[in-house]
C-alpha positions, 0 to 999 in steps of 0.5 A: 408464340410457338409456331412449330412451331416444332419443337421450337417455339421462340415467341410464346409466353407473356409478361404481366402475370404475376410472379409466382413467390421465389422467382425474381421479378421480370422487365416490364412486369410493375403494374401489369398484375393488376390491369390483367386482374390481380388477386389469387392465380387461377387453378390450371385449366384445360383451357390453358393447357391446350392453349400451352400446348398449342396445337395448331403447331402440331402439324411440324410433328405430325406430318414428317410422321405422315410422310415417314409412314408412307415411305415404309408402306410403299416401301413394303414395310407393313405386313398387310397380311400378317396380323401380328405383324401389322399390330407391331408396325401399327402400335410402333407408328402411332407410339412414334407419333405421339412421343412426338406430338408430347414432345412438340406440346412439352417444347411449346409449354416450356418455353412459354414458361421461360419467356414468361420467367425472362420477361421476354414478352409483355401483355401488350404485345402478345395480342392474341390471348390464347397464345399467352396463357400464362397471363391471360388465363392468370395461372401459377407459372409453376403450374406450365413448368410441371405441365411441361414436364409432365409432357416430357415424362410422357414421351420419355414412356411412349418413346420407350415403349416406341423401342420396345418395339422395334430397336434401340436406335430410337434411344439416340434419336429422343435424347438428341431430340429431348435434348434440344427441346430443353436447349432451345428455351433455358439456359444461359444463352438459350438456342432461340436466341441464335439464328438457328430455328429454322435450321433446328427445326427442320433438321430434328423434327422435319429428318429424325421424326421422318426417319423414326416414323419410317425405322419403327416399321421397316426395321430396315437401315438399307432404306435410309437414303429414301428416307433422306430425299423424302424428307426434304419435304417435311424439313423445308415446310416445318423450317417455313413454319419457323421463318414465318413465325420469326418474320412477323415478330423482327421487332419484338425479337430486337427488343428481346435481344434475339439474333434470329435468321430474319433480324439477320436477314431483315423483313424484305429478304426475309420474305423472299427467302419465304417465297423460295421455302415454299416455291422450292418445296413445289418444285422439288415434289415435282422433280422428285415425283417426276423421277421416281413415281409418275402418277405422284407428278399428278397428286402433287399438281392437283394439290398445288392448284388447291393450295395456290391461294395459301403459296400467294399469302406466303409469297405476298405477306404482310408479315408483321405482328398485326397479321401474324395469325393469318400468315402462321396459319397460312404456313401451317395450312401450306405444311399440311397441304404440301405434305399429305400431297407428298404421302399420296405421291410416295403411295402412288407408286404402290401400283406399280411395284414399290419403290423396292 
């Protein structure tokens, strides 16, 4: 299943659909056909395009968006009071955002796709089903590969138009980020099966997005030291979305022949590297807002006390496959609590001047 998961999603796709003609057979693939329905593929769904999609992880690129908006807003970056002005700020903001939703969705469809071609994961693992789509909606597997790269084609236009209007530093930024979206699930040694998602995860969609989100409306580079302590927020939540998904699935990431960050670490230390994610996010909103926007020190407490049931879960678990749903739904819910408390904060320094 995707959990971000961001552009990075190790666990989705499926075992047990049938192969479509011309791909070679996966392990554990004899038999699963049939007991999953057989026959003829089904035509490609909307049902099963949102499930290959799957939004539910879109938080990991919709917040760091979120937070980079705020930061140019209380930075003086939007012209309230030129129309033309906030037309282009606006369009270029919501251009950002949708180039990294599509790129998000296109991240967790192709990956689907290669696990399903890799016989990564099998039917009777992959419990929830509408985290497999590929089987449980028993569709041509070529239909999520031209679905995912249909997704990419749509960022390539909407990151364009994205530059436009504003700069062409975009460019660097969407061919590094496209760029690992495509490493992360094909090839030889795909990055999955490294120890680097929640790194990777972090640092392309919690920094660049953040930043793009931020450069698109300012057009202001001076600013960028804000824009690298704001982002902390967004980095570390998205990398928790990660570890967590990584966490639950220890044993189906051995079988796979995957050396994540929690194989590494085991489940015990793995937890507790969980409980630092997302007691140190609290405390660094608090440091941070403490700093720079006093009233921000207020927002970021309320939110705290709000979400103090979801930092129990995060810190308590169980993280095992068996509570995967409720505990990926407790980091996304953490990420999106955490994150829109860190935009209010950043806001609410606009009363008293800005922040330049």
């Amino acid at each position: 299943m995707s959990p971000t998961a961001g552009l990075f999603s190790s666990e989705r796709g499926v075992v047990g659909a049938p192969v479509a003609p011309g791909m070679p057979d996966a392990p554990g693939m004899p038999g699963e056909r049939d007991a999953l329905g057989g026959g003829a593929y089904h035509p490609f769904s909307l049902k099963a395009a949102i499930e290959l999609a799957s939004p539910p992880t879109w938080a990991a690129a919709l917040m760091p968006a979120v937070v980079g908006g705020a930061l140019a807003i209380a930075t003086g970056g939007v012209g309230f009071g030129e129309p033309l002005s906030l037309l282009r700020t606006g369009g270029a903001w919501l251009l950002v955002t949708l180039t990294a939703l599509l790129l998000q969705a296109a991240a967790n469809t192709l990956n689907d796709y290669h696990d399903f071609l890799n016989g990564t994961d099998t039917s009777k693992t992959v419990l929830d089903t509408s985290d497999a789509s590929i089987v449980y909606n028993h569709i041509d597997p070529r239909d999520a590969l031209r679905f995912g790269i249909g997704l990419l084609a749509g960022a390539a236009i909407t990151g364009l138009a994205a530059v436009v209007l504003s700069s062409w530093i975009l460019v660097g930024i969407g061919l590094v980020a496209a760029g690992v979206v495509v490493a992360y699930s094909a090839g030889a040694k795909p990055l999955s099966f490294l120890p680097l998602g929640e790194v990777l995860s972090g640092l392309v969609m919690g920094l660049f997005i953040t930043f793009a989100a931020f450069y698109v409306v300012t057009l202001d580079l001076s600013a960028a030291p804000w824009v690298l302590l704001v982002c902390v927020v967004p980095v570390i939540t998205i990398a928790l979305i990660m570890q967590t998904n990584n966490t639950c699935d220890i044993e189906r990431d051995i079988e796979a022949g995957r050396r994540t960050l929690p194989v590494l670490l085991g489940r015990a230390r793995s937890q507790r590297l969980a409980q630092v994610l997302a007691w140190g996010t609290v405390a660094w909103m608090l440091l941070v807002s403490l700093l720079f926007w006093p009233l921000g020190v207020l927002v970021v407490l309320a939110v705290a006390v709000v979400l103090r049931q979801r930092l129990h879960r995060v810190a308590t678990g169980p993280y095992n496959l068996e509570n995967r749903r409720v505990m990926m739904g407790n980091a996304t819910a953490f990420c999106y609590g955490a994150n829109l408390a860190w935009a209010a904060a950043i806001l609410s320094d606009i009363p008293l001047g800005g922040l330049l």
